[in-house]
N, C-alpha and C positions, 0 to 999 in steps of 0.2 A: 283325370278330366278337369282338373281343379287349373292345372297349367294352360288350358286352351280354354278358358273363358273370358281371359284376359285376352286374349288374339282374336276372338270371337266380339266380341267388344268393339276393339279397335276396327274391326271390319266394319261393323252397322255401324259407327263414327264415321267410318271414311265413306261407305255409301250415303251415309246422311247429307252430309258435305258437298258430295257431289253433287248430289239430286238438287242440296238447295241451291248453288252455285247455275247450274244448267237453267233451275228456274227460275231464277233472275236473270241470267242472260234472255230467256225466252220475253221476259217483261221490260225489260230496255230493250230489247231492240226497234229498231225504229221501221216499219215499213217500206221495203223496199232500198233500202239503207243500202247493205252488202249487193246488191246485183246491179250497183251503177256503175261502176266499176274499181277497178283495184290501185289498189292505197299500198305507195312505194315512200313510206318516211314524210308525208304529206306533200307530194309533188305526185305530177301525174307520168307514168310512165313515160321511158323515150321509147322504148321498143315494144315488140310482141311479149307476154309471157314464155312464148313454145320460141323463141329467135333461139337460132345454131350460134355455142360458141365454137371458136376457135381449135384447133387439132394440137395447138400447140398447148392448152392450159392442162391437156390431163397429164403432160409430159409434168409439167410447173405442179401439181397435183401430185402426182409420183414422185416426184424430189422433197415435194415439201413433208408428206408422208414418211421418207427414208428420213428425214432427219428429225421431225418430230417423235417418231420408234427410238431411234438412237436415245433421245433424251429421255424418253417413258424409263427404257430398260437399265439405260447406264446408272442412274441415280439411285436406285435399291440395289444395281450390283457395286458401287461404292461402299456401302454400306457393310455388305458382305463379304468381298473379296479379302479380308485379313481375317477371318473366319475358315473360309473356304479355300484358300490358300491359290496354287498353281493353276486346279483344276478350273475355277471361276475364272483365272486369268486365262488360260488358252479356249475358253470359250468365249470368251467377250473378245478375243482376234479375230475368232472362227463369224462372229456375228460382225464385226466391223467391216471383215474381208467382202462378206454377202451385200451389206451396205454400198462399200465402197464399188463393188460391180452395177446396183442400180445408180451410182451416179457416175460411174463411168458410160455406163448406157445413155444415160440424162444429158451428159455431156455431149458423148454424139450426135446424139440426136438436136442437139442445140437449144436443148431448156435453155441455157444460161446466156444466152443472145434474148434481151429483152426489149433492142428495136426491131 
């Protein structure tokens, strides 16, 4: 029991924290402040919140995903592949080859036409 009084602890810390955190926001706030409307980097909106983008960005979206993954996974298997020898290397093919079909898809589809 001796071990979870310290995590017990750190709990009523971090609820403390919050609560007083909440009640200071509650005490700045300025009446009617937040419902005049919405604050885009101190300029006022050009569009709706709810405006449609484009069909094209989840393509740009899905590319940009397949190669951000790439770099998550390849950098700890750098690490490991002289360790783990062959076997880490033909799977890191097997993961490129997967890759390499979302941007062959990406491709046809004409992510990569940016006018």
């Amino acid at each position: 029991m001796e071990g979870w009084s310290g995590i017990a602890g750190l709990l009523v810390l971090l609820l403390a924290g919050m609560t007083a955190l909440h009640a200071v926001a509650v005490l700045v706030r300025l009446p009617g402040s937040l419902e005049v409307e919405p604050f885009l980097s101190g300029e006022r909106p050009q569009e709706h919140a709810l405006s449609r983008y484009h069909v094209r960005w989840y393509a740009v979206a899905l590319l940009f995903l397949a190669f951000d993954m790439e770099m998550v996974f390849m950098y700890p298997w750098a690490v490991v592949v002289t360790e783990t020898g062959g076997t880490a290397l033909a799977e890191m093919f097997v993961f490129l080859a997967l890759l390499l079909v979302g941007v062959a898809y990406a491709w046809r589809e004409g992510a990569f036409r940016w006018a």
